[in-house]
C-alpha positions as CSV (number, residue, x, y, z in Angstrom):
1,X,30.1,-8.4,-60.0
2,X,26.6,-9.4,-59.4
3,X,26.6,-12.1,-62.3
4,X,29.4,-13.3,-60.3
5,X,27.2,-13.0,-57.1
6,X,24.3,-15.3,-58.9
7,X,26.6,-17.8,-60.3
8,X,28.2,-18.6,-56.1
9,X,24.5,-18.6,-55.0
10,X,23.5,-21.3,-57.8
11,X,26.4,-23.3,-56.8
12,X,26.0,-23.1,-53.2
13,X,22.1,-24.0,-53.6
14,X,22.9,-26.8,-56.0
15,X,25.7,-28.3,-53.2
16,X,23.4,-28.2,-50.8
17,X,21.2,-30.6,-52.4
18,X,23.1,-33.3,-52.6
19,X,20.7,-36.1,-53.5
20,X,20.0,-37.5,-50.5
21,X,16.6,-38.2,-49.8
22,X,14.7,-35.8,-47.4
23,X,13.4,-38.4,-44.5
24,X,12.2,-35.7,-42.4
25,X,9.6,-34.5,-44.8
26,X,8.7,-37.8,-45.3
27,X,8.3,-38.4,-42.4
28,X,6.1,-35.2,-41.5
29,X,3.9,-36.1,-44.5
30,X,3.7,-39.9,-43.2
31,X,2.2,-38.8,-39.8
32,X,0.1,-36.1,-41.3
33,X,-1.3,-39.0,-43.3
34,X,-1.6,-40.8,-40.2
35,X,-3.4,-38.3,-38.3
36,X,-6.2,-37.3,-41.3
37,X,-7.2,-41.2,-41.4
38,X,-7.5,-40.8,-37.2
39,X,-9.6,-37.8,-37.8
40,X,-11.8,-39.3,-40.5
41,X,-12.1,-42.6,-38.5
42,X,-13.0,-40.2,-35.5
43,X,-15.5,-38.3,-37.7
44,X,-17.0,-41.5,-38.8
45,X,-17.7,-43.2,-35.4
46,X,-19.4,-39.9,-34.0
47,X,-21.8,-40.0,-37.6
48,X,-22.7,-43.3,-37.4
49,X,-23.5,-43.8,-33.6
């Protein structure tokens, strides 16, 4: 029964990707990326003045 129980759970997880891409991470990593170059632009104006 719980082989049974592993095999659902594989399928369910491997349905549940269904290739699509994943914008929203994207997207999170984007404006992450976004912010740091701020930050180090930021950082840089305060050393240099």
């Amino acid at each position: 029964m719980d082989q049974q129980k592993v095999a659902t759970e594989r399928q369910t997880q491997q349905s549940s990707d269904d290739g699509k891409p994943k914008f929203g991470r994207l997207l999170l990593v984007l404006i992450f990326a976004v912010f740091l170059i701020g930050v180090i632009t930021w950082a840089t104006e305060l050393y240099w003045s």
